[in-house]
C-alpha positions, 0 to 999 in steps of 0.5 A: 716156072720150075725146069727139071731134067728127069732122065737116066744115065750109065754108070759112065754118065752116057744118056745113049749109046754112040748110034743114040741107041737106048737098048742099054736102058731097055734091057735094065728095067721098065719105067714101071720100077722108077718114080715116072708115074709120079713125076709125069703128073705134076708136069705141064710141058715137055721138052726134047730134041729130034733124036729123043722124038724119034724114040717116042716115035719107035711106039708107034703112038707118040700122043699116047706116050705124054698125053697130058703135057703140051710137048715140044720137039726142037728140030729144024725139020717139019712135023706132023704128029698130033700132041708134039710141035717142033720149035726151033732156036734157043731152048732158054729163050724159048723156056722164057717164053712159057711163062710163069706156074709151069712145070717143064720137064727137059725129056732127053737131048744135052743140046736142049739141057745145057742151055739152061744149065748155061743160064742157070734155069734148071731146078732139078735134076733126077737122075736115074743111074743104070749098072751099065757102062757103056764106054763111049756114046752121047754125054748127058752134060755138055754145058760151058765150063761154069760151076753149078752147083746142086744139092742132094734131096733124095736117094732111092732104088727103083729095082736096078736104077739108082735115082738120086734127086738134086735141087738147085742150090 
């Protein structure tokens, strides 16, 4: 099993802005200019919270958006979308549960990443970096005060996004 968070971020370390508007990332770039394409396709499973669904939902055909992936949705609340299942509890417990040869890709919510940074389950960080500063919003990493430590494998430019990779150390 490997776990990898594949997301971008402002250049204050913001995910979203304070309404968890995305707007900012919108008016940057496309997924076109990143490795996206690439790294969707060694994924089995995706992970993200309710705040990150209801962007995918803003598509109006959230299936076609990770149609090869069996997706999850932590929420407490009901879901009827084909290609997404809601799930509740613990991320980390629930990731155990996947069993072995998966590759689980954590898609948006520091509710569901630091979990497993709180028990050392992610093995990869690609973070793309936006020349935006936003001020304030909603902070990628939130976990408990542990030190963590990752190691840089690469570094690339993807037309205005900085995309550095980390492996765990």
């Amino acid at each position: 099993m490997a776990v990898y968070f594949y997301g971008c971020i402002t250049l204050d370390g913001y995910m979203a802005a304070k309404g968890h508007g995305l707007d900012w990332l919108y008016d940057t770039g496309s997924p076109e200019e990143t490795s996206y394409d690439e790294f969707y396709s060694h994924m089995d499973v995706t992970l993200m919270g309710r705040r990150t669904f209801q962007e995918i939902e803003k598509t109006g055909d959230p299936a076609s958006v990770y149609p090869t992936t069996e997706n999850y949705v932590f929420t407490h609340r009901e879901l009827s979308c084909p290609g997404f299942t809601a799930v509740s509890g613990d991320p980390a417990e629930f990731v155990k549960k996947l069993g072995q040869d998966r590759s689980i890709w954590v898609v948006g919510g520091n509710t569901i990443l630091a979990p497993l940074l709180d028990q050392d389950m992610v093995d990869c960080l690609i973070i793309q970096v936006a020349p935006v500063l936003l001020g304030e919003g909603i902070p990628l990493f939130t976990q408990k005060e542990v030190l963590r430590r990752f190691r840089l494998e690469t570094v690339r430019q993807y037309g205005q996004f900085a995309e550095l990779v980390y492996g765990r150390r």
